[in-house]
C-alpha positions in Angstrom: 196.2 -6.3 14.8 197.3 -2.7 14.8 195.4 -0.1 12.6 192.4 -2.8 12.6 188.8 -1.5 13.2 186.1 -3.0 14.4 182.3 -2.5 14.2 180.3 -2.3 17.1 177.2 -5.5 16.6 175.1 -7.0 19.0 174.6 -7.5 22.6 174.0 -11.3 23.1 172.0 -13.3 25.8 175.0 -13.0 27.9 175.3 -9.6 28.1 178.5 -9.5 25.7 179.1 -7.3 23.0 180.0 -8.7 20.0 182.5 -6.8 17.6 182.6 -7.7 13.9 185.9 -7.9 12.2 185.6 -5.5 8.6 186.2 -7.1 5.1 189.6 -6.5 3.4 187.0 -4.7 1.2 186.1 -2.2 3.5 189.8 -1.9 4.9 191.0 -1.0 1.9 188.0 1.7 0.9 189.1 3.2 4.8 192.5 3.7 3.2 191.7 5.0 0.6 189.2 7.4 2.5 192.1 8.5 4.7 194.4 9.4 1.6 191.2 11.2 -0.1 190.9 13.2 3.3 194.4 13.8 3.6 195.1 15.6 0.2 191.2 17.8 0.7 191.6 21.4 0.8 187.3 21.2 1.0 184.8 18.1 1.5 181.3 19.0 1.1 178.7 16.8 2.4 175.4 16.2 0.5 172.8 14.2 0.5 171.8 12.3 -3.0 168.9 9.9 -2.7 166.7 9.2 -5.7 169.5 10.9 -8.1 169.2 8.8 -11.1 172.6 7.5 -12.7 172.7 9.4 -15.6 172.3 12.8 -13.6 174.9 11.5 -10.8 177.4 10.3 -14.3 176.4 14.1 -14.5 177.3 15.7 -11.5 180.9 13.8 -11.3 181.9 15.0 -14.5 181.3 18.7 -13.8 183.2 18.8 -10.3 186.1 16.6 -12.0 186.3 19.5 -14.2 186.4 21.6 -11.1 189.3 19.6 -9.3 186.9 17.5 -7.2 185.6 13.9 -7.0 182.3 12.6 -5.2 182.8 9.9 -3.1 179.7 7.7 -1.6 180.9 6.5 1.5 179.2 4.6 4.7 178.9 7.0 7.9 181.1 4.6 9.5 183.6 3.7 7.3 183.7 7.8 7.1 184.2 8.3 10.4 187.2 5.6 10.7 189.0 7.5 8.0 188.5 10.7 9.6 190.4 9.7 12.7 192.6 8.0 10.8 193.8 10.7 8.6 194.2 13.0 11.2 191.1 15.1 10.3 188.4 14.3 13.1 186.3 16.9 12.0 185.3 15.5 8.8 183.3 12.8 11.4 180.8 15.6 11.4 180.5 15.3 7.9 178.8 11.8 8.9 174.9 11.9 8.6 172.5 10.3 6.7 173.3 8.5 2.9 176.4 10.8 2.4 178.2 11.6 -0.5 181.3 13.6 0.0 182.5 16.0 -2.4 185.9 16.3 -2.2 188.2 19.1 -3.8 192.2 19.3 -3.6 193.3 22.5 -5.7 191.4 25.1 -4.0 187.9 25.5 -2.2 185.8 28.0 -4.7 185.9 25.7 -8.3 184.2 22.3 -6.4 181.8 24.7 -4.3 180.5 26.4 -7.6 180.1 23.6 -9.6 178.0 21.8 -6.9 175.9 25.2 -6.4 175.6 25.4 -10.3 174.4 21.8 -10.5 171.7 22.2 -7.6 170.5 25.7 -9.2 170.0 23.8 -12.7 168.7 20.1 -11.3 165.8 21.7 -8.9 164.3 18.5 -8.1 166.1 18.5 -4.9 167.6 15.3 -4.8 170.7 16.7 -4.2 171.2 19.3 -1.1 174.0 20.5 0.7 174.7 19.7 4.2 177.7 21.2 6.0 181.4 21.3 4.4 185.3 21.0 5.9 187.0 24.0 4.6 190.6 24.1 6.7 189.8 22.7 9.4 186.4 24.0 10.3 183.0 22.7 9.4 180.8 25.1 8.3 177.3 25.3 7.2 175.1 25.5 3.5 175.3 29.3 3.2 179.0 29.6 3.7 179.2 27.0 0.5 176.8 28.7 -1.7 178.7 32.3 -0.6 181.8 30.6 -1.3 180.8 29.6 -4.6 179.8 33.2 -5.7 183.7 34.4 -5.3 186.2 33.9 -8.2 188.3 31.2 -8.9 191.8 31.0 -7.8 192.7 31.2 -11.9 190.2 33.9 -12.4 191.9 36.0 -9.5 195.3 35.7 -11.2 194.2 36.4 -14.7 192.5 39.8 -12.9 195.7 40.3 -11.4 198.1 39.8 -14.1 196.0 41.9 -16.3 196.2 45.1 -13.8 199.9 44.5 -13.4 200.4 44.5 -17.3 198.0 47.6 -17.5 199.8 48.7 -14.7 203.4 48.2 -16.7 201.8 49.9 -19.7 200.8 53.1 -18.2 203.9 53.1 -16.6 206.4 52.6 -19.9 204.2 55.2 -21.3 204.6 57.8 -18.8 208.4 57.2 -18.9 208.1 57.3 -22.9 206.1 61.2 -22.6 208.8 62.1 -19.9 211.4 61.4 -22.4 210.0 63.3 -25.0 209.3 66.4 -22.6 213.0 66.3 -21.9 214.2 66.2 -25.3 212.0 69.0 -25.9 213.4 70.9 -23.3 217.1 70.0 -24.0 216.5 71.2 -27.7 214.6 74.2 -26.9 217.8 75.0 -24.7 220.3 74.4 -27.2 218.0 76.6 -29.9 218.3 79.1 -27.1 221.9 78.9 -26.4 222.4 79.4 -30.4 220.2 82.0 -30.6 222.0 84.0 -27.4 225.5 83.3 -29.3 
């Protein structure tokens, strides 16, 4: 069967490895794995024993609002979707109970909120442990200096406020011009009158 995984089990008496066929469960939780990874433009790794529910019900409603969704996947099943999608890297992601973190709009928003929610939660159930950011893997300090930039929307709101400044200084230096050079025509044409 083509696209079908198998998982590695034990050796028997004979020597012979014995390969387990997945579930259609777990088939279909590799898919959708492979689409999650596909669409990422970050996946952050953490781990996440001994959160309670309420504080995990927490966590996944502050990175939603960020663009993100955590994902608790098997190392495995993680690792299959990674090749599959295209993405080996994200295999590194693989260690431990993982929960994966994953943002699609833009890296910064998912990276603060996480940061935020380890900064205010400092029971240290939940740590960082490496991220994908385009196709590199990088470490926790890159993710908590990432999270200290500004947003993608807070970088065009800076912007489009200097270029409307910008416009305004602008309109009013061609506003003063005019004036000078009415000033000037009249003070000519008083002239001229005066001369005649």
């Amino acid at each position: 069967m083509q696209g079908a995984f198998c998982f590695q089990g034990e050796t028997d008496a004979a020597g012979i490895k014995e390969e387990r066929v997945p579930t259609p469960r777990k088939e279909a939780l590799v898919a959708e794995l492979v689409e999650v990874l596909g669409r990422a433009e970050i996946a952050i790794s953490a781990s996440y024993q001994g959160i309670t529910m309420a504080k995990q019900s927490e966590l996944r409603r502050r990175l939603s609002v960020a663009g993100a969704e955590m994902h608790v996947v098997k190392n495995t099943l993680l690792k299959i979707a990674a090749e599959r999608s295209g993405r080996p890297e994200f295999a590194e992601l693989a260690d431990g109970p993982t929960a994966i973190i994953v943002g699609f709009d833009e890296p910064v928003a998912p990276s603060k909120a996480l940061v935020t929610y380890i900064r205010e939660n400092t029971d240290g159930k939940v740590a960082i442990r490496r991220a994908w950011i385009s196709g590199e893997v990088v470490d926790e300090a890159y993710v908590r200096d990432l999270a200290t930039l500004p947003s993608r929307d807070e970088l065009v709101a800076k912007l489009a406020g200097n270029l409307v400044g910008k416009v305004a200084e602008f309109s009013g230096l061609l506003v003063a011009t005019q004036r000078k050079f009415v000033g000037l025509v009249e003070a000519r044409a008083k002239q001229l009158e005066d001369a005649a």
